[in-house]
C-alpha positions in Angstrom: -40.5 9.8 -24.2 -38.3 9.0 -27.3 -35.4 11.4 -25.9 -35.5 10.1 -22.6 -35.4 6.3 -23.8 -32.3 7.3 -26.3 -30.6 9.0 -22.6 -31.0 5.9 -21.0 -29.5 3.6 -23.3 -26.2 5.8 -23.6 -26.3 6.5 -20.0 -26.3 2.8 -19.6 -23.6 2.2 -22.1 -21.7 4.4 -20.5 -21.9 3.3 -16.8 -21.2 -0.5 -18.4 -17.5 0.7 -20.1 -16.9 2.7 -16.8 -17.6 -1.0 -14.8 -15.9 -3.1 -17.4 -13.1 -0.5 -17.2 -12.8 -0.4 -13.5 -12.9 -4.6 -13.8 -9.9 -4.5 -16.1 -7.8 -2.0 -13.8 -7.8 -4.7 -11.3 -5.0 -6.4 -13.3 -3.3 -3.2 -13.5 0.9 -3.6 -13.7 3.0 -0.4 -13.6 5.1 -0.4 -17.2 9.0 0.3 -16.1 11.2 2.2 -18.2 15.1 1.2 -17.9 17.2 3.9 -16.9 21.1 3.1 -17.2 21.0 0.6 -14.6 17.6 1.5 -12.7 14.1 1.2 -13.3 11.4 4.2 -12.9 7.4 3.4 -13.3 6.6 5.1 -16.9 3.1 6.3 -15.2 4.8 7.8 -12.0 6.4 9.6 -14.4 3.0 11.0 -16.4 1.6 11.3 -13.0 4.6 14.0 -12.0 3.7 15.4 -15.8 0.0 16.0 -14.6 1.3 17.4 -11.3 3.9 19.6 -12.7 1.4 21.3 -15.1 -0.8 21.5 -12.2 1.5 23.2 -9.6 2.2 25.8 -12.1 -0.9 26.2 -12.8 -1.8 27.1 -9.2 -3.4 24.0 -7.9 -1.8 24.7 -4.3 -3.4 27.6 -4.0 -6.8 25.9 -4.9 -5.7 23.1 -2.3 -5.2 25.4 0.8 -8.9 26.7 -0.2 -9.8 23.2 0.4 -7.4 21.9 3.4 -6.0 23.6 6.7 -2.1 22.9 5.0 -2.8 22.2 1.0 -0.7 24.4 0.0 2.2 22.7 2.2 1.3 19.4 1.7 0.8 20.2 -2.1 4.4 20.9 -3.0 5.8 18.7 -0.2 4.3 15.7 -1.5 5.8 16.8 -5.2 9.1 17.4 -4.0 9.4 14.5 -2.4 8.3 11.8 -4.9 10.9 13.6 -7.9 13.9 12.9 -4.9 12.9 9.4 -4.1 12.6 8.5 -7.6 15.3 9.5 -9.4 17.5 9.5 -6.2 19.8 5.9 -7.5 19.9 7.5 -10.7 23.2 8.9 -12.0 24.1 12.4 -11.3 24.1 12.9 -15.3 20.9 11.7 -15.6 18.4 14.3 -17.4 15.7 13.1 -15.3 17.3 13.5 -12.3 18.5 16.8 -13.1 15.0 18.0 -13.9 13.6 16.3 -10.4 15.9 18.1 -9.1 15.3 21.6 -10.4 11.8 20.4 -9.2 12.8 20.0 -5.6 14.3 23.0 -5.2 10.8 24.9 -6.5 8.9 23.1 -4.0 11.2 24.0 -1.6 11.7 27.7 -2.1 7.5 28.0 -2.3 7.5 25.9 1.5 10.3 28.4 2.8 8.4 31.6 0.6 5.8 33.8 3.2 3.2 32.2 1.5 4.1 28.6 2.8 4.5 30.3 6.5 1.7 32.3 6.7 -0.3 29.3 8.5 2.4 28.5 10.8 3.2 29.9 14.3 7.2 31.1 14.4 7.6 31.5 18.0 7.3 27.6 19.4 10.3 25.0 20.2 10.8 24.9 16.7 10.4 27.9 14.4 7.0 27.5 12.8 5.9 24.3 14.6 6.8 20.5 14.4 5.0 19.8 11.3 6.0 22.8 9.5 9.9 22.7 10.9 9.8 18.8 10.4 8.5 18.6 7.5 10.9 21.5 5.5 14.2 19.6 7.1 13.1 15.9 5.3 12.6 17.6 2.3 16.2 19.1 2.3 17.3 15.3 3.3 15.7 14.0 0.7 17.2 16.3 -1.8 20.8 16.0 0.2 20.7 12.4 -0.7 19.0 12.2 -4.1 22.0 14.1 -5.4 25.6 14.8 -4.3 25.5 18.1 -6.9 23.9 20.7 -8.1 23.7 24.4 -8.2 22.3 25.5 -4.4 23.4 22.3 -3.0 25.8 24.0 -0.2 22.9 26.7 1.2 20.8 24.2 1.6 23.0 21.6 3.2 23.7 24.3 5.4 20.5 25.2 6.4 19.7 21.5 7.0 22.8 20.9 9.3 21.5 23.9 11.5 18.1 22.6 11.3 19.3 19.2 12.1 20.7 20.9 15.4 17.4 22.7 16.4 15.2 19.7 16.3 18.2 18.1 18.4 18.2 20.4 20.8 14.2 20.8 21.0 13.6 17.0 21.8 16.4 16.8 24.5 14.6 20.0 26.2 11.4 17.9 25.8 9.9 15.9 28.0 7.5 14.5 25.7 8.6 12.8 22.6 6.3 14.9 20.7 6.9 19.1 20.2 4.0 21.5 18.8 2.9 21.4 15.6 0.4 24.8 16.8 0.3 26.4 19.6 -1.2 23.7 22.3 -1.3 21.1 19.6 0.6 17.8 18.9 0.6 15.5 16.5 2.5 12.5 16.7 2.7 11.6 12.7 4.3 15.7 12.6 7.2 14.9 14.5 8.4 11.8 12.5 9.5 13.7 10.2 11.9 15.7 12.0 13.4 12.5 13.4 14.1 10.8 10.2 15.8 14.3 9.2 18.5 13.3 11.6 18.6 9.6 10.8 19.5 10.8 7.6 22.0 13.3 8.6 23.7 10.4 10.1 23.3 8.3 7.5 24.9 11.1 4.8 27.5 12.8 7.4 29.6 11.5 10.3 27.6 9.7 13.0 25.9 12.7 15.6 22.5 12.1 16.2 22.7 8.2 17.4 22.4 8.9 21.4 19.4 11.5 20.5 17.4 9.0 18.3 17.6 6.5 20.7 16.2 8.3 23.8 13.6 9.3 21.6 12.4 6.6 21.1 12.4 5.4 24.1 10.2 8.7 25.2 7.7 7.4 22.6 7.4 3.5 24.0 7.7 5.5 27.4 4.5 7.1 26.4 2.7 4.3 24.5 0.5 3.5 27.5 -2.6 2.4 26.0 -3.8 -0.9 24.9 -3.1 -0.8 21.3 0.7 0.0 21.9 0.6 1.9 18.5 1.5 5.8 18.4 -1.5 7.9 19.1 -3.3 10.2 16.6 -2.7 13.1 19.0 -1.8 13.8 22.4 -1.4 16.6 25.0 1.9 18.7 26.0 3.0 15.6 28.2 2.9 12.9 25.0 -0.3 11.2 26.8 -3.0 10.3 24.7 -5.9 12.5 23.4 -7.0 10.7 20.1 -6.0 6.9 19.7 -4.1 5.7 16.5 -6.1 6.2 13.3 -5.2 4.6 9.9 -4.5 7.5 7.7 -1.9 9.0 10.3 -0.7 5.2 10.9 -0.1 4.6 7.6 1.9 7.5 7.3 4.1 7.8 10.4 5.2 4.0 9.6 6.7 4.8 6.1 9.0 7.3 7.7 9.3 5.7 10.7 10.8 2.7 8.7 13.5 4.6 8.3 14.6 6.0 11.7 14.5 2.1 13.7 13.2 -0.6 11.0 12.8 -3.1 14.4 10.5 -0.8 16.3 8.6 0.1 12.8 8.5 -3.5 12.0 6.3 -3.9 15.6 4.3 -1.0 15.1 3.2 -2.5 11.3 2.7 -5.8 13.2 0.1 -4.1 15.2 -0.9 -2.0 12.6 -2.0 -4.7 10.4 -4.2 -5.9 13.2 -6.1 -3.2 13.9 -6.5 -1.3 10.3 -6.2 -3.9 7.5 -9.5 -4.6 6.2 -11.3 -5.6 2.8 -14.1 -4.5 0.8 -15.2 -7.4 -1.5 -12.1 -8.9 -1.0 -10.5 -5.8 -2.0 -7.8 -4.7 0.7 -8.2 -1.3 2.4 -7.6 0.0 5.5 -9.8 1.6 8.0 -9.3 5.0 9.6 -10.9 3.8 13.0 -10.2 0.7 15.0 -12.6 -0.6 17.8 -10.8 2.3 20.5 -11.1 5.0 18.3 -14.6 4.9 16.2 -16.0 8.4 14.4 -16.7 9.7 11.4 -15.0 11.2 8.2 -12.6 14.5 8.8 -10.6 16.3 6.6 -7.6 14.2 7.6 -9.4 10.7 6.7 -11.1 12.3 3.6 -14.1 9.9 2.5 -14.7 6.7 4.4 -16.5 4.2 2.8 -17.4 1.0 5.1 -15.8 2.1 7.7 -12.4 2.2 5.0 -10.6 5.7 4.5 -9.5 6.7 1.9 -6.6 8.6 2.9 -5.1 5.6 4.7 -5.8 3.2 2.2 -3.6 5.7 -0.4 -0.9 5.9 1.9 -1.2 2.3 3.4 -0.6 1.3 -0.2 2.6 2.9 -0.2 3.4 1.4 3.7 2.8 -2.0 3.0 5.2 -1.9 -0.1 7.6 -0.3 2.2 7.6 -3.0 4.5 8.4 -5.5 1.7 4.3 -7.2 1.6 4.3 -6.8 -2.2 1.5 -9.3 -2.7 -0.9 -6.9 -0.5 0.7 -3.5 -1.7 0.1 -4.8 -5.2 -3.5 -5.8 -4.3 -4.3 -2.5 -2.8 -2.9 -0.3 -6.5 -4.6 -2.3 -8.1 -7.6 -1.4 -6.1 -7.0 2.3 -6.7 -6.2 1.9 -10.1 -10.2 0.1 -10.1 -11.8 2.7 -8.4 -10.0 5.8 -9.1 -10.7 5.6 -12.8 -7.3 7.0 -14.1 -6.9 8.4 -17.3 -3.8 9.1 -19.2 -3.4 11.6 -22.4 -0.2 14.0 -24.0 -0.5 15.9 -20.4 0.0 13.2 -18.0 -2.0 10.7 -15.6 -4.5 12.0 -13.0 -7.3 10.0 -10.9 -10.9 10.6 -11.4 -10.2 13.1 -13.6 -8.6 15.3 -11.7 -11.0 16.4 -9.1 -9.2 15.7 -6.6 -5.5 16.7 -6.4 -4.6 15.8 -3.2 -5.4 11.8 -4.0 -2.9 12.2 -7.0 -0.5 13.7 -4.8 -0.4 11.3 -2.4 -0.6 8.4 -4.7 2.2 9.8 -6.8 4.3 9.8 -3.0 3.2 6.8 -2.0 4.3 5.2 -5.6 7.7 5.9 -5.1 8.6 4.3 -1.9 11.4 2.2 -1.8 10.9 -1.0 -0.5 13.2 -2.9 2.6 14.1 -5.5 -0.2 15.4 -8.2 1.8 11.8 -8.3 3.5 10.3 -8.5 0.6 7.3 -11.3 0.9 5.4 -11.8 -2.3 2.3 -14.3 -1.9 1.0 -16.3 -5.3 -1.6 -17.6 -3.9 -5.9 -16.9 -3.6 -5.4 -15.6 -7.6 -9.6 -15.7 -7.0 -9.4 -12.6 -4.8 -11.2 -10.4 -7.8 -14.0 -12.7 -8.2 -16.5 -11.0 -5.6 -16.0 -7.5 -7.3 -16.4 -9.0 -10.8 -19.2 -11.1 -10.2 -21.2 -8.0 -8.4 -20.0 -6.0 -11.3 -21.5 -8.3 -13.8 -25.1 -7.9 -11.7 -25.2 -4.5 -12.4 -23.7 -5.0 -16.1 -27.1 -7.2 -16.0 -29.9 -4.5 -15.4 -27.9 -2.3 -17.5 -28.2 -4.5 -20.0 -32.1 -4.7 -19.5 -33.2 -1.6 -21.5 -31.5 -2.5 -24.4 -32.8 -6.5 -24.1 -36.0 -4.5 -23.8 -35.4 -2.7 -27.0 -34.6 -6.0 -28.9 -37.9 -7.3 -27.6 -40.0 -4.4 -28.9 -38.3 -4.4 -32.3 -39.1 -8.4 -32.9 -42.5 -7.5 -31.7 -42.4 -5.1 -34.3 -41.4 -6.9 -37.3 -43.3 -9.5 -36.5 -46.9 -7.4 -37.4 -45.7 -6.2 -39.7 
């Protein structure tokens, strides 16, 4: 009885630093570290440290045991966070150089068998939308984040050909939308691929204007349902199968910001809407509005209340983009609460580093830029904590009761004696 009294007073003690803990990450700030004339979050940075040691010590491997396209997603998702971060540094920069050097490995494991083995070759574009898509941002990405380095003409290469296959797959199209897998489409895949030649534009001499435009019009051409929002997935003709969700949402709109900022701007009107919700005050978004309502997949990953936890990640990173720093803030610091982070010689990680993916996707999400003359910061309801701290301090309460117990019994005690 003695050992199990002393368990429950240091399993109490425990769970009351983990609440106070969570309580204080609520006022979380990210520290900056000047860089010549830019500024770089110091714990993005021990986040990529984690996630370096972690990709070379396999973890995509252990992610594609776990998800359809972990492996992919794993160094995509790394790649892309060392180009957006570094990419206004200047070319001498020892951090960019090393991001860099970064990009490229994530890109030569994407293009190795091993990142094509899951992919179909033979479709409108060679391995599918997603895969395709996906591989041609990435070289964008890099394209822009730096004007030299060793490789830089093979890849622009590739990219410019690549540029011209997804050009000439979406004028053959009927539907805005091209496979992803045989039969399959995915709306949030083909963004992507888009932005790829936004980009292009943006780096090279004006080509891809005409092309983006009547794409776009395919998609509001398709857009027939009630929400007006992109679907989560649709058949061969771009109709409907699965309505918008928020983890797909949340994700299409940060790139999609960058191929029409008017026509993403509407579509994070209606987003907000339909997904943006709160948990004790604490904003999240929900992976299921009132037309599309079912339960937890591997693409929402946990919902809790009806919240997922993939599109409240993401959505973190989409509401900074659209310039709602206020909420964006809000929702970090919500992440920061409940994702218990921890930071040591080898880097930052969440929850300790169960669940890779969430850092990845944080990390990404992080290192948006943000459309800064949209910006909208909001000072006001400074008492949006008080529900979570007040419920916390409940249950800091009867944790607490053991140990008042304890103090009882020992005045009891002394006073016999």
């Amino acid at each position: 009885m003695k050992l199990i009294k002393i368990l429950t007073y240091i399993i109490s003690l425990c769970l009351i630093i983990l609440i106070l803990y969570a309580n204080s990450n609520l006022y979380y700030k990210p520290k900056l570290i000047s860089t010549s004339d830019n500024k770089i979050e110091a714990d993005l940075l021990q986040q990529l440290k984690h996630l370096e040691m972690s990709i070379d010590a396999g973890v995509a491997l252990e992610m594609q045991k776990q998800y359809p396209e972990g492996f992919f997603f794993s160094y995509l998702l790394y790649g892309l966070t060392w180009c957006e971060i570094t990419k206004d540094l200047p070319e001498e920069s020892s951090i960019k150089n090393h991001a860099i050097l970064q990009a490229i490995k994530s890109l030569n494991n994407l293009e190795s068998d091993l990142g094509k083995q899951n992919f179909t070759q033979n479709l409108s574009l060679p391995h599918g939308a997603f895969y395709f898509g996906w591989i041609n941002y990435l070289k964008a990405k890099m394209l822009s984040s730096s004007v030299n380095f060793k490789g830089r003409d093979n890849i622009e290469k590739d990219y410019i050909s690549g540029c011209l296959l997804i050009s000439e797959a979406i004028n053959k199209s009927k539907s805005p939308y091209l496979e992803s897998y045989p039969n399959l489409y995915w709306p949030s895949d083909m963004i992507p691929a888009v932005a790829a030649l936004k980009l292009y534009d943006k780096m090279f001499l004006p080509k891809y204007d005409s092309v983006i435009i009547n794409w776009l019009q395919k998609v509001k051409n398709s857009q027939l349902l009630s929400s007006g929002l992109i679907p989560h997935q649709v058949d061969k003709n771009g109709s409907q199968i699965k309505a918008a969700r928020g983890s797909s949402q949340s994700l299409i709109l940060i790139i999609l910001a960058e191929i029409s900022e008017q026509f993403a701007k509407e579509q994070f009107t209606l987003y907000k809407a339909r997904f943006s919700n709160h948990f004790l005050f604490m904003p999240m978004i929900k992976e299921y509005s009132a037309e599309n309502n079912n339960t937890e997949d591997v693409d929402s990953g946990p919902i809790l209340f009806g919240n997922g936890s993939v599109a409240t990640i993401a959505g973190a990173g989409t509401f900074k983009r659209f310039g709602e720093i206020t909420t964006s803030t809000r929702m970090y610091q919500t992440l920061e609460c409940i994702g218990f982070p921890y930071t040591n010689g080898n880097g930052k990680k969440y929850l300790g580093g169960l669940f890779p993916m969430a850092d990845f996707f944080i990390a990404w999400t992080k290192s948006q830029h943000t459309i800064v003359y949209k910006t909208s910061i909001n000072k006001n309801d400074s008492l949006w904590r008080l529900p979570f701290h007040l419920l916390s301090s409940v249950f800091v309460a009867l944790l607490l009761l053991p140990f008042y117990n304890l103090l009882k019994f020992q005045k009891k005690t002394k006073s016999i004696i």
